[in-house]
ZAMARTI-514486 format. One record per residue: residue number from 1; x, y, z of N, C-alpha, C in turn; residue in one letter. Coordinates in steps of 0.2 Angstrom, whole numbers. Layout:
ZAMARTI-514486
R  rovo   n.px   n.py   n.pz  ca.px  ca.py  ca.pz   c.px   c.py   c.pz  zagu
R   NUM      X      Y      Z      X      Y      Z      X      Y      Z     A
...
This chain:
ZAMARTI-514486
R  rovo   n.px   n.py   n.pz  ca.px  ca.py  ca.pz   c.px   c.py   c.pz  zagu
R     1      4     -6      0      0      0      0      4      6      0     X
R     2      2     11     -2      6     17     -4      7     22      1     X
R     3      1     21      7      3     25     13     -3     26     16     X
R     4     -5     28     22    -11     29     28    -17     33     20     X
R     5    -24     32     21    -28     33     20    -29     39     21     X
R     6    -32     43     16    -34     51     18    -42     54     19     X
R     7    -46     45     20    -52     45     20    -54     49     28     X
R     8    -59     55     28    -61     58     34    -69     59     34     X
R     9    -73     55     37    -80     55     37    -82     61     40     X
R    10    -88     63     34    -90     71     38    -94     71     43     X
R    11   -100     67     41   -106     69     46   -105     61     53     X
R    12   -110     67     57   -108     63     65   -107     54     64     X
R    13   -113     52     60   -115     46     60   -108     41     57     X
R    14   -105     47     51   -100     42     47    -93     41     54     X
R    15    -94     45     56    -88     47     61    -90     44     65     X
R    16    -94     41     69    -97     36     73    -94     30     71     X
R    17    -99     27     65    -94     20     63    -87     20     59     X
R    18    -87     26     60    -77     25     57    -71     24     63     X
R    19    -75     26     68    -71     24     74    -72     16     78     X
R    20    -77     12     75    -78      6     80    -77      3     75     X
R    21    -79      3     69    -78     -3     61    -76      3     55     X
R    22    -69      3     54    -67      6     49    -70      5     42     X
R    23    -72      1     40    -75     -2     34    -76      2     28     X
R    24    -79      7     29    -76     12     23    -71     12     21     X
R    25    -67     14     26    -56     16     25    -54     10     21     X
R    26    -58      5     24    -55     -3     19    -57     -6     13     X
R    27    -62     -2     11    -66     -3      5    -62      2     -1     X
R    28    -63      8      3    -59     12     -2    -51     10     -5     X
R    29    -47      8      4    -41      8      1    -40      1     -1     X
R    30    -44     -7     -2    -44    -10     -6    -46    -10    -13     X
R    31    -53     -6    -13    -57     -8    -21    -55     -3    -25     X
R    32    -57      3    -21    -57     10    -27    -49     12    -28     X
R    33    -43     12    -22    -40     16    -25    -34     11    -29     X
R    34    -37      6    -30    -33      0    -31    -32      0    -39     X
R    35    -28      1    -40    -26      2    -51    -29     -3    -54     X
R    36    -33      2    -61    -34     -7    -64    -30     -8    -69     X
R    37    -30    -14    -71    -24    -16    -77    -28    -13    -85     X
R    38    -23    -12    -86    -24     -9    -94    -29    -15    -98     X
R    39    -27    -23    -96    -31    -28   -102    -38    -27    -97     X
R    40    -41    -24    -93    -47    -27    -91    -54    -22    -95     X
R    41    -57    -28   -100    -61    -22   -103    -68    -26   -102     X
R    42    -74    -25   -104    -82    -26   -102    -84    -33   -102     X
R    43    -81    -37   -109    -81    -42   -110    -77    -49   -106     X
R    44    -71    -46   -101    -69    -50    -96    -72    -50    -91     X
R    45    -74    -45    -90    -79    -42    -84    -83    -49    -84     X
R    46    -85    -46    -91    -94    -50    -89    -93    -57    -91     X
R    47    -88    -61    -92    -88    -67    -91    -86    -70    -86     X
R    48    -82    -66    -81    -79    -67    -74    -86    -67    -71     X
R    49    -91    -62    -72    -97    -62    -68   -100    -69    -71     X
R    50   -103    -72    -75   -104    -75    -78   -101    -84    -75     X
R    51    -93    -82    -74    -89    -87    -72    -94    -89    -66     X
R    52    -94    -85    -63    -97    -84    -53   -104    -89    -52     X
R    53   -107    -83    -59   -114    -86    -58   -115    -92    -59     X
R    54   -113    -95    -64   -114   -102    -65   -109   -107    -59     X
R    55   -105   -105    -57   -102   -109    -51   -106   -109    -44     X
R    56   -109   -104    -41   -115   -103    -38   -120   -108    -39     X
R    57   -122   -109    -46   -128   -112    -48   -127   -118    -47     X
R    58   -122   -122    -49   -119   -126    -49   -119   -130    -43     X
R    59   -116   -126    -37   -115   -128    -29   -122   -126    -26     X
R    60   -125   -123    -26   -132   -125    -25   -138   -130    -27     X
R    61   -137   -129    -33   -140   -136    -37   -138   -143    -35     X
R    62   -131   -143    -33   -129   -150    -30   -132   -149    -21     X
R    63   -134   -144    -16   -134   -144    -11   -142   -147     -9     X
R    64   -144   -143    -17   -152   -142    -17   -155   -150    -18     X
């Protein structure tokens, strides 16, 4: 990681649960400010999602 977060919640309530469960700060500095690669384009995307759902459906189906 590149360095502390400069995530500062405004209102009371964000400041409330940024103090007992950080979970924004780790959203952010996981998902959003994480680079994306140059090859990732719509079509990988939605086969990756595609991947999921059918493996889902799959381990359900055997549970079911």
């Amino acid at each position: 990681m590149g360095g502390h977060s400069t995530y500062q919640p405004k209102s009371a309530g964000a400041k409330w649960l940024h103090e007992r469960l950080p979970i924004v700060e780790f959203v952010k500095t996981t998902a959003l400010d994480f680079p994306t690669p140059k090859n990732l384009n719509y079509w990988w995307t939605f086969g990756g999602i595609l991947s999921l759902m059918l493996t889902v459906q799959i381990i359900t189906g055997i549970i079911l």
